[in-house]
Every structure is written in C-alpha cells, then in structure tokens.
VONU-629520 format. One record per residue: residue number from 0; x, y negated, z of N, C-alpha, C, CB in turn. Coordinates in nm, 3 decimals, m for minus. Glycine has a CB too. Layout:
VONU-629520
   num      n_xx      n_yy      n_zz     ca_xx     ca_yy     ca_zz      c_xx      c_yy      c_zz     cb_xx     cb_yy     cb_zz
   NUM         X         Y         Z         X         Y         Z         X         Y         Z         X         Y         Z
...
end
This chain:
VONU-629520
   num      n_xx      n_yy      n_zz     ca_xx     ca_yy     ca_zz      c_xx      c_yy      c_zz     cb_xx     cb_yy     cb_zz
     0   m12.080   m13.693    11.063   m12.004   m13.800    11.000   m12.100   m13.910    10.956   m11.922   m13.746    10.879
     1   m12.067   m14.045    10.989   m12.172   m14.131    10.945   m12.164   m14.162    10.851   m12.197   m14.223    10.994
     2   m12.291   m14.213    10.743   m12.298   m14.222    10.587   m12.245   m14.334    10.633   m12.435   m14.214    10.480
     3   m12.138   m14.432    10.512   m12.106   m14.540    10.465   m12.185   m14.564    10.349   m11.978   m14.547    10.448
     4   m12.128   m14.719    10.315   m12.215   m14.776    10.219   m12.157   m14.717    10.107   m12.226   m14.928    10.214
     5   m12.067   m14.684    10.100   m12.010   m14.662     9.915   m12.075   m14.515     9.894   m11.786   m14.653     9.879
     6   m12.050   m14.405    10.010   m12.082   m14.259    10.007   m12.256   m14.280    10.015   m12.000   m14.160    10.153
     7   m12.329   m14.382    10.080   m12.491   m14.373    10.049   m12.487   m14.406     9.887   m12.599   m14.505    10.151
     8   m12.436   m14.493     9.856   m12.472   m14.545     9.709   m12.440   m14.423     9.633   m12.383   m14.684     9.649
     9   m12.324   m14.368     9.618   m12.295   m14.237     9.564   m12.467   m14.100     9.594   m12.119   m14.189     9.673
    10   m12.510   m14.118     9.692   m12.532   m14.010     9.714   m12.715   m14.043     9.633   m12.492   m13.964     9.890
    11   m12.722   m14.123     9.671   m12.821   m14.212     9.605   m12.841   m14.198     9.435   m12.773   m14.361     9.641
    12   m12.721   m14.227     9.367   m12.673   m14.238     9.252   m12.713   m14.059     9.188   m12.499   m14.296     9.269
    13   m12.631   m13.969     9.308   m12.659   m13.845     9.231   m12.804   m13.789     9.229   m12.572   m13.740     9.284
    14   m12.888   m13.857     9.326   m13.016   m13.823     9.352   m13.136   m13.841     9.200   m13.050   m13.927     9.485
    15   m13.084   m13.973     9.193   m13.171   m14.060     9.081   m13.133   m14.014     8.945   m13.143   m14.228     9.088
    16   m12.976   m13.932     8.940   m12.939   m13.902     8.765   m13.019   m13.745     8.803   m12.709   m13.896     8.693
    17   m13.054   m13.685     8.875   m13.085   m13.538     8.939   m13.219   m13.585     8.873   m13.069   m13.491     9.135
    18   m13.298   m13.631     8.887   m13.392   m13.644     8.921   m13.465   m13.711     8.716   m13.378   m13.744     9.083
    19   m13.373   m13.807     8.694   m13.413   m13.806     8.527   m13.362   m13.706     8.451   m13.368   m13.927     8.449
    20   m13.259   m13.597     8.496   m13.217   m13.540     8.389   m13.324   m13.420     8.432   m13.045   m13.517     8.369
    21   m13.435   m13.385     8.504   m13.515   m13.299     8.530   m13.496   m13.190     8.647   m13.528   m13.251     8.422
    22   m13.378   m13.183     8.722   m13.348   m13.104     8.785   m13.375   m13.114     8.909   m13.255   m13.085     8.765
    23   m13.486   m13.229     8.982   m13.529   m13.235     9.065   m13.688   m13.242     8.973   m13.462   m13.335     9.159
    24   m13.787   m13.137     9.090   m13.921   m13.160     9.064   m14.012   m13.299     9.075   m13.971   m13.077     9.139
    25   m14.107   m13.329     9.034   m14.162   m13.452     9.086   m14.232   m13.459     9.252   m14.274   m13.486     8.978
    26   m14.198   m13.315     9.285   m14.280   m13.339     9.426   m14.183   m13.330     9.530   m14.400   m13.229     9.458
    27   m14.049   m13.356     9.462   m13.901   m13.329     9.584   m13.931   m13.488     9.654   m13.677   m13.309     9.484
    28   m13.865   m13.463     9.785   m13.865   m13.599     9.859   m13.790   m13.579     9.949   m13.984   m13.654     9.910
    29   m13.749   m13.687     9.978   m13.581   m13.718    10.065   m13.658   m13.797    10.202   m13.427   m13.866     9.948
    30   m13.653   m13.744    10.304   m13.714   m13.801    10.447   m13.584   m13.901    10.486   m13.748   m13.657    10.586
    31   m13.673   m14.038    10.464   m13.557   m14.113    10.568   m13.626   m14.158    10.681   m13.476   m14.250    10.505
    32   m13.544   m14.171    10.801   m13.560   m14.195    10.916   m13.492   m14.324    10.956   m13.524   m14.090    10.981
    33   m13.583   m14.439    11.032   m13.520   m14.535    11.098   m13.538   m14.580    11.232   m13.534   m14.621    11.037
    34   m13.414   m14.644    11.300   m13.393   m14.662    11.418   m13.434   m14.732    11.475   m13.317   m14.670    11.441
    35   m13.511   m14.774    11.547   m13.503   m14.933    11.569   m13.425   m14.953    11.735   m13.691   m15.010    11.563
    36   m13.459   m15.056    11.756   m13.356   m15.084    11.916   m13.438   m14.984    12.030   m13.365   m15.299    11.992
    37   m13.339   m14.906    12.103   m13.431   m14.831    12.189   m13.334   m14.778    12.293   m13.516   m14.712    12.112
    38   m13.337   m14.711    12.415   m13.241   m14.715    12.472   m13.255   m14.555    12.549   m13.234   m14.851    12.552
    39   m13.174   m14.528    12.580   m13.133   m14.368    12.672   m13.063   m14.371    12.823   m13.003   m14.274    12.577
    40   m13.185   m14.353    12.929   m13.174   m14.366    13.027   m13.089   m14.256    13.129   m13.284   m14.391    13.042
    41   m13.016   m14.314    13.228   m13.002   m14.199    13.309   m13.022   m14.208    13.406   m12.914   m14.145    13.316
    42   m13.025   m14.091    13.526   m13.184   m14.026    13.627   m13.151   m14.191    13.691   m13.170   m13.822    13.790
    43   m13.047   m14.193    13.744   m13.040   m14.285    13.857   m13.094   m14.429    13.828   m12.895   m14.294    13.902
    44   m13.042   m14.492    13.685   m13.103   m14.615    13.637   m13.231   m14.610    13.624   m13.059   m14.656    13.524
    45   m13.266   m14.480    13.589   m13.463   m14.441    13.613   m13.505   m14.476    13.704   m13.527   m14.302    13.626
    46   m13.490   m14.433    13.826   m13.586   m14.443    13.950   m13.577   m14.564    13.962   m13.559   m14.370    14.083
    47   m13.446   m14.654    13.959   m13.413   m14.815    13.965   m13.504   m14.870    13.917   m13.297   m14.871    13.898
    48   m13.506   m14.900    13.839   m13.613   m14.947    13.704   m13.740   m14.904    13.711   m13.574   m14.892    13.562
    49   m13.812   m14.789    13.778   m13.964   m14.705    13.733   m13.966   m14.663    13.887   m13.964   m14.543    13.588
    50   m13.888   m14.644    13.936   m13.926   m14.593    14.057   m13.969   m14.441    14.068   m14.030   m14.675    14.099
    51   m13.936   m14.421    13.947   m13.922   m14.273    13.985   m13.864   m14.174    13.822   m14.106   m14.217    14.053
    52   m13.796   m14.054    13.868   m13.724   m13.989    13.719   m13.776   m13.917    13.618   m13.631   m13.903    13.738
    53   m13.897   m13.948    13.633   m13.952   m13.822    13.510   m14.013   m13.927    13.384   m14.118   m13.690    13.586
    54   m13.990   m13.924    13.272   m13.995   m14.012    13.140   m14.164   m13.960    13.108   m13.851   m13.961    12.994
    55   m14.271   m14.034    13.049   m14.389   m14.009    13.043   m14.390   m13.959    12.882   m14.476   m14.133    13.092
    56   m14.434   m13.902    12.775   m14.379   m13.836    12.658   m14.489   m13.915    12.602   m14.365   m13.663    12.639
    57   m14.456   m14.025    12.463   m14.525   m14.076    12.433   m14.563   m14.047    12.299   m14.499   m14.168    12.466
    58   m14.440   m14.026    12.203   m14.439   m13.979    12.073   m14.334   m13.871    12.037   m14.424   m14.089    11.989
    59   m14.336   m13.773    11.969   m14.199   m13.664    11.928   m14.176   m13.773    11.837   m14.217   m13.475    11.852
    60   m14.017   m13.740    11.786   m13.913   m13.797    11.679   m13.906   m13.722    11.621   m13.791   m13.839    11.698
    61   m13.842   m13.711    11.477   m13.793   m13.614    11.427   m13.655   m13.498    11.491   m13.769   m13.681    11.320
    62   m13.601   m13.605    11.563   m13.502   m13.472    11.630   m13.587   m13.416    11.718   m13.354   m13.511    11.718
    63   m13.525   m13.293    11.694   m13.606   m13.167    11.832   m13.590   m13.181    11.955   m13.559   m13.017    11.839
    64   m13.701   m13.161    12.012   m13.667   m13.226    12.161   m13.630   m13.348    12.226   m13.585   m13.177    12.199
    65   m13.655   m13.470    12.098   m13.642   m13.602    12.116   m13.770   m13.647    12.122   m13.565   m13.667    12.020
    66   m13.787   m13.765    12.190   m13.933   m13.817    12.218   m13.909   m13.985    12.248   m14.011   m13.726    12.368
    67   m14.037   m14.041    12.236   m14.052   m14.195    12.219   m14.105   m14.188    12.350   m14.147   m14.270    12.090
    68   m14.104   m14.233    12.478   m14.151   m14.254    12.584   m14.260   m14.331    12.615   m14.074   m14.284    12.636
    69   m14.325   m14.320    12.715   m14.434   m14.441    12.710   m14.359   m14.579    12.759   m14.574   m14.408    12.822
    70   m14.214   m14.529    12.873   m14.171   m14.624    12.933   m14.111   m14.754    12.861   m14.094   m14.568    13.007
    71   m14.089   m14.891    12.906   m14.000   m14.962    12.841   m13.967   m15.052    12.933   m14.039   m15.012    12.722
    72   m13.848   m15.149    12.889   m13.758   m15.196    12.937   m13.730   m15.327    12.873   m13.668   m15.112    12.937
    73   m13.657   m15.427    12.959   m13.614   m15.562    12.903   m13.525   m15.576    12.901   m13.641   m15.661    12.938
    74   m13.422   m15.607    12.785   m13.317   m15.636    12.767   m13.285   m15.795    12.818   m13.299   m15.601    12.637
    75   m13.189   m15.818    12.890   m13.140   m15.964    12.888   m12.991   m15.978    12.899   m13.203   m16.043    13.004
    76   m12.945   m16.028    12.814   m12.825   m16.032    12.771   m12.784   m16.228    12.863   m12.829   m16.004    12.561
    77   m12.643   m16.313    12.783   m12.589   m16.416    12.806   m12.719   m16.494    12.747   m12.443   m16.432    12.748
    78   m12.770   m16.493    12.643   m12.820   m16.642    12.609   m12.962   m16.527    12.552   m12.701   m16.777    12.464
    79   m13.021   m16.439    12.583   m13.200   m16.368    12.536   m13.236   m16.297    12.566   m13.250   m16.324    12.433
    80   m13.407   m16.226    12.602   m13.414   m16.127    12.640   m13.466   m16.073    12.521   m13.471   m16.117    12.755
    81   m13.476   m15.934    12.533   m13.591   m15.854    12.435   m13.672   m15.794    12.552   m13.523   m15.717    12.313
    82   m13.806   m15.783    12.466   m13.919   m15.744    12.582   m13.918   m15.610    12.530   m14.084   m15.828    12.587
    83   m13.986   m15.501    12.603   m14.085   m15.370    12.547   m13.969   m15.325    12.461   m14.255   m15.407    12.448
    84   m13.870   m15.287    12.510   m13.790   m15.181    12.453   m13.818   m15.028    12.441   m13.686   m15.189    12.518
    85   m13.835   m14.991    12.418   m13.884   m14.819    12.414   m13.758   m14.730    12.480   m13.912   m14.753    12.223
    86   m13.832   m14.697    12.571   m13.697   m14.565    12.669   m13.732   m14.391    12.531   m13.807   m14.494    12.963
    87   m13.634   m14.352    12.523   m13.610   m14.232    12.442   m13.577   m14.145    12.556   m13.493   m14.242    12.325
    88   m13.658   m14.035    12.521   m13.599   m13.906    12.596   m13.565   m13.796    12.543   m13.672   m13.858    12.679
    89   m13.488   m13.712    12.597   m13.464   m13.683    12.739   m13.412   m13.772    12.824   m13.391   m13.588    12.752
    90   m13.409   m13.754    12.922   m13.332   m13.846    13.027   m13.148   m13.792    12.993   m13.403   m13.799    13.229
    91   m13.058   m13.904    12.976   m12.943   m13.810    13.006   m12.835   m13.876    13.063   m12.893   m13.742    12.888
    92   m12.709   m13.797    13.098   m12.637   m13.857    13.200   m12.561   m13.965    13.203   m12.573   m13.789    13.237
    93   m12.572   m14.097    13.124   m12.536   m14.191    13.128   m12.629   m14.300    13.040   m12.414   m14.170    13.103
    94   m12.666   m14.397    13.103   m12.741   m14.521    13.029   m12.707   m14.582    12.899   m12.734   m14.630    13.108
    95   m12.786   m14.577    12.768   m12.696   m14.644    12.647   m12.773   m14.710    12.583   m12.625   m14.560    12.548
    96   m12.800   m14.803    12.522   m12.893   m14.900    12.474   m12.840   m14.913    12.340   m12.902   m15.034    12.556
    97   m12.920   m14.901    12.230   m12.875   m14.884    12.073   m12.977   m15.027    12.044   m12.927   m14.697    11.972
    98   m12.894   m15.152    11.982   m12.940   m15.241    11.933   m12.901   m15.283    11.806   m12.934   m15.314    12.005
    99   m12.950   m15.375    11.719   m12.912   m15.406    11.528   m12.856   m15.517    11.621   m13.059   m15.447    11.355
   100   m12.787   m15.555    11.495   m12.701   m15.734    11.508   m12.775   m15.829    11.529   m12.627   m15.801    11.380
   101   m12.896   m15.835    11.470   m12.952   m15.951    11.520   m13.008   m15.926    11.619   m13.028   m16.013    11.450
   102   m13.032   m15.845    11.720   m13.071   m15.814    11.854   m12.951   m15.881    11.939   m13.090   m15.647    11.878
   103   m12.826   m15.857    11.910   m12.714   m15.880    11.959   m12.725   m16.030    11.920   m12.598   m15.791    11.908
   104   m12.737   m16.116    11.845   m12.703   m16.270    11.848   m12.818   m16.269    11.916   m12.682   m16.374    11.710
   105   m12.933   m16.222    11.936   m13.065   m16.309    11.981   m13.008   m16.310    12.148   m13.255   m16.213    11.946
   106   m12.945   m16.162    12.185   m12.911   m16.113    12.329   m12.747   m16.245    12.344   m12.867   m15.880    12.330
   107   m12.702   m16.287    12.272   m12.594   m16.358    12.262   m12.489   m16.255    12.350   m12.620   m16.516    12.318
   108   m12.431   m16.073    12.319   m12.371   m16.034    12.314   m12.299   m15.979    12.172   m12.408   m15.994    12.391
   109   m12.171   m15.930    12.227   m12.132   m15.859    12.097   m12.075   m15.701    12.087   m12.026   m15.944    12.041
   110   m12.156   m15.624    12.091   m12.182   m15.454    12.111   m12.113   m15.393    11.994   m12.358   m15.401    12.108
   111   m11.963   m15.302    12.025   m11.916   m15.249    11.914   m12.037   m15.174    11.802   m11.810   m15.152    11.970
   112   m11.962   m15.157    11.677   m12.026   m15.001    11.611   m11.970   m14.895    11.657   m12.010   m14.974    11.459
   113   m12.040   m14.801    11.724   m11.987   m14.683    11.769   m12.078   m14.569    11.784   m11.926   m14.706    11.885
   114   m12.047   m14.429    11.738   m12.129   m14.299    11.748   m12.239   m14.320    11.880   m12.015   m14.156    11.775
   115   m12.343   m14.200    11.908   m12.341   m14.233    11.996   m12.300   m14.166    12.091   m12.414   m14.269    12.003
   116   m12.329   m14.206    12.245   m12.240   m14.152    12.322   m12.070   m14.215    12.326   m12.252   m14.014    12.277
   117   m12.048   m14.267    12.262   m11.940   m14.301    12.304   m11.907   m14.465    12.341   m11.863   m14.247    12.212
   118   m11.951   m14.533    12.454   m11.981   m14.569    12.525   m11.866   m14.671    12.656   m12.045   m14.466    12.536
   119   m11.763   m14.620    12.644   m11.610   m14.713    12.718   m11.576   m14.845    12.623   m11.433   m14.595    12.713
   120   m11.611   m14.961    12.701   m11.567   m15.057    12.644   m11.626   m15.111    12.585   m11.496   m15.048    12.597
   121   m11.771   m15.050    12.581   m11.868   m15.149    12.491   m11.956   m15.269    12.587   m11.992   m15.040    12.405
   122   m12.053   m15.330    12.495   m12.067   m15.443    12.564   m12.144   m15.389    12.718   m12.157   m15.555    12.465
   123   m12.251   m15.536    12.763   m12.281   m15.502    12.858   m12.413   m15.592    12.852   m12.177   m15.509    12.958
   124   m12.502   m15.560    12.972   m12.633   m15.631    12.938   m12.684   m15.550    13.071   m12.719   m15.605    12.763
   125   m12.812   m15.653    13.152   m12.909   m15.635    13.239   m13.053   m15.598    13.184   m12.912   m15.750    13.313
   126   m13.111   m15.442    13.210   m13.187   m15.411    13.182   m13.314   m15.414    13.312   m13.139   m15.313    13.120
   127   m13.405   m15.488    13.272   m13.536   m15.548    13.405   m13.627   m15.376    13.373   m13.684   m15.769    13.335
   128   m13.690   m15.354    13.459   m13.803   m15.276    13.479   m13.940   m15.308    13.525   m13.768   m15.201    13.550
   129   m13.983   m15.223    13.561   m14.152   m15.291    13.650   m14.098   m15.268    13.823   m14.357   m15.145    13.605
   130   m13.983   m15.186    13.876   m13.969   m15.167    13.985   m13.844   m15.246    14.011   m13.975   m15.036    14.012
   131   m13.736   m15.253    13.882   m13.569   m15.309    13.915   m13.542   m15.366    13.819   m13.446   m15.211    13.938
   132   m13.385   m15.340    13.905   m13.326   m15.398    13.744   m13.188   m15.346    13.770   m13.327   m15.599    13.703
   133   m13.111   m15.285    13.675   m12.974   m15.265    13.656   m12.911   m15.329    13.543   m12.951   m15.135    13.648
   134   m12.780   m15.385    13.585   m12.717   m15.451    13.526   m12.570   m15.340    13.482   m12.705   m15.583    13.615
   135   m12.551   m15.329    13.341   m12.476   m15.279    13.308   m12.319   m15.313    13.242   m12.545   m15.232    13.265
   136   m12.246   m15.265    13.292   m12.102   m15.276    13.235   m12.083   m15.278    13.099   m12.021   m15.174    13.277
   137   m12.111   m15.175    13.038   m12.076   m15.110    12.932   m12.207   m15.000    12.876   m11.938   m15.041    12.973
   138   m12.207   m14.966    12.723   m12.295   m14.886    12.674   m12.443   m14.938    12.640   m12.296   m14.788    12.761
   139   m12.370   m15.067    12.559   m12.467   m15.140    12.470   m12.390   m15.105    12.352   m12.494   m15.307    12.497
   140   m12.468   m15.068    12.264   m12.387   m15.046    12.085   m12.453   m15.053    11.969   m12.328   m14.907    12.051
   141   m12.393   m15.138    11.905   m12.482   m15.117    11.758   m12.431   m14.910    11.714   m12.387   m15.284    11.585
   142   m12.530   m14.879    11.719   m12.536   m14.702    11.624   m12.481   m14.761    11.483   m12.747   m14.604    11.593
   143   m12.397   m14.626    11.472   m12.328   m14.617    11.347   m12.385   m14.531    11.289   m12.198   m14.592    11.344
end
C-alpha cells in the first residue's frame, strides 16, 4: 500500500512522540530509501538498445536481488531528453521507465501516478541506446 502524505505525517508524528517520551533508544534508526528516475528493461528492448540481453551489475539496492546496472539510456520525450538514465535489474518482461514531475515537464510528457507494473495507458516516450532506439507506447510513470 503506498504511504500518503497525511498517513507519512502520522507515522512520522508517532515516531518523534516514541522517541521523546523514551521508548525509542538513541541508536534506533528508520532507513529511508530514494528513487530517482531509472528504468526496467525487457529482453527484447535490450538487445535493441545494447545489442545484446544480459544487464552488466553495477550496484545492489536495497531490494533483494535488485541492482543498479552499469547500462543507461536516453530518454526523449515531445519537447527533452534526459541523458544517462540508469537501467535497473533484473531484466523483466515488459519495459517501464519511473520518472518525478519535473522529469516529465522537462520530457514535455504527462505519465500517470501508478504502482509499479501497472503500465496500460500510461504515457509514452523514445528511449536511444548505444546500438538503438525503441520508441514506446505506454509504461512511462511517475511511481507511487
């Protein structure tokens, strides 16, 4: 379920009264994790783009079995590109590109909020490589 703003502030709220009334230690700590624009390839848009399907492993993430790739990619949307996008792996079976809003005005598209993976109807955008380029329908999204 994705945090909202009222349920972060809440959760936030109980953290900080936890924490003066003594019931959190001074050495407790809350790991936050952030996203930045990065995208999830699949086999076929791989070889397009790289010329071939195997993702090079550049950094682990905190999810298991998630990784920062060496590969990257150019976004070019109606009116911008973004350079050096970071490919995420694993490789999986459909192409999805997770961008913030201002990625989206710079790209001059407009990419629902949506989980991820879910992917029908969202925007669309041409991703360049060092070998191609695929141009996509759908499964540009701002992450919720």
């Amino acid at each position: 379920m994705p945090l909202d703003a009222n349920r972060l502030a809440s959760v936030i709220t109980e953290v900080v009264t936890e924490f003066f009334q003594g019931k959190l230690p001074l050495q407790s700590h809350i790991p936050v994790g952030v996203s930045n624009r990065h995208l999830h390839l699949g086999k076929a848009d791989m070889e397009v783009l790289f010329g071939h399907n195997k993702l090079t492993p550049y950094k682990e993430l905190g999810q298991p079995g998630q990784y920062a790739a060496q590969e990257t990619v150019t976004i070019v949307g109606a009116s911008g590109v973004i350079e050096k996008v970071r490919v995420l792996g694993p490789l999986r079976d459909k192409t999805q590109v997770e961008i913030s809003v201002s990625d989206a005005i710079k790209l001059g598209i407009a990419p629902p909020v949506r989980d991820s993976g879910i992917l029908d109807g969202s925007a669309g955008a041409t991703l360049v490589g060092p070998k191609g380029s695929v141009t996509l329908r759908d499964g540009v999204i701002l992450a919720a």
